[in-house]
Steps between C-alpha positions, in 0.01 A plus 500: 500500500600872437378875443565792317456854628199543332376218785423196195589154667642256282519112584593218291428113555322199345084432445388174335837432422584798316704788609407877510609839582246719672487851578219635760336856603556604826124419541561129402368536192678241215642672190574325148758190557787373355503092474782352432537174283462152639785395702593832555508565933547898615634478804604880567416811398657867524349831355651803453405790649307613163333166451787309314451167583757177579444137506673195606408151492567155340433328173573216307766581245546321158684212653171377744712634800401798690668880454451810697415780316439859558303799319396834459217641425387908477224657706305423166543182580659377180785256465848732492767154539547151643779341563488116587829311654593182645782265490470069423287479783246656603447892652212735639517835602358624817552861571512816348628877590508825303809745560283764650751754309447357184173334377739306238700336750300157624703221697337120480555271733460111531655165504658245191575149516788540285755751453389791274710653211838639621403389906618201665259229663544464833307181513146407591242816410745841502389851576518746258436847434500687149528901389332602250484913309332637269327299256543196702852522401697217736788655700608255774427172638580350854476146572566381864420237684664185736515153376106430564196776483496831526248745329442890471108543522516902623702810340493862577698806406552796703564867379867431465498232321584187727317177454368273782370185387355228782391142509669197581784250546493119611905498470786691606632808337821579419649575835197371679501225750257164413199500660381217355219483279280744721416822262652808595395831400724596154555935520725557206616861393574651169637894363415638194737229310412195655 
């Protein structure tokens, strides 16, 4: 769920097995929605504050395993860029956060099975979190993780830049002590280049 100044509410999530993207009056009233093609699972959504809108989710890609994917769309509503990713296994996204400096810059976050183009796996399901400009132009990529699971499933960006990302590790971090398979809370920060 988020807003926009103007006090909309947007949600995103799955009815009769088909995903949507919603946007509300502050009086509860439903407005025209987006539905996404089958398979396709928002899981996150960011707007801008003029209405530019953000999605993240899952899908299956061409291969029958799943990607994450993330896209724009403006306060019209219409389609600006997508950009779908995943590795030889499979990959979701979670989370997503606007810069609030620039309405260009979004950050995705989520968790692969594999290691993802220029990353390293880590083993089991790795964290990762993704930068992306204007455009939906790609500029970095993070993938972390232990040797089991460990996922990203919350972002945010604060007015000078820095990324927090949350969620959660069953395995020990680099520099960590093992605390066995319990899961531990996974807070993982980023600047402005990853």
């Amino acid at each position: 769920v988020a807003t926009d100044r103007k006090g909309f509410v947007y949600a995103v999530g799955v009815e009769n097995g088909v995903g949507f993207l919603r946007r509300y009056t502050s009086f509860g009233g439903a407005l025209p929605t987006h539905t996404f093609s089958p398979g396709v699972i928002p899981r996150a959504v960011a707007v801008t504050a003029e209405g530019g809108v953000y999605v993240a989710g899952e899908t299956t890609g061409l291969s029958g395993r799943k990607e994450a994917f993330v896209s724009s769309y403006a306060s019209s509503g219409a389609e600006q860029w997508v950009n779908q990713f995943g590795s030889t296994g499979d990959a979701a996204a979670y989370g997503v956060a606007i810069d609030p400096n620039d309405p260009n810059r979004v950050v995705v976050v989520g968790a692969n099975s594999q290691q993802l183009r220029g990353q390293l796996s880590h083993g089991g399901w790795d964290a990762f979190a993704r930068q992306y400009g204007a455009n939906g132009v790609l500029q970095w990529t993070q993938q972390i993780g232990s040797n089991t699971t460990d996922e990203l499933h919350a972002v945010a960006v604060d007015k000078t830049g820095r990324i927090v990302a949350t969620g959660f590790t069953l395995g020990a971090l680099p520099g960590e002590p093992s605390r066995g398979s319990t899961p531990r809370v996974l807070l993982a920060q980023f600047d402005t280049t990853g």
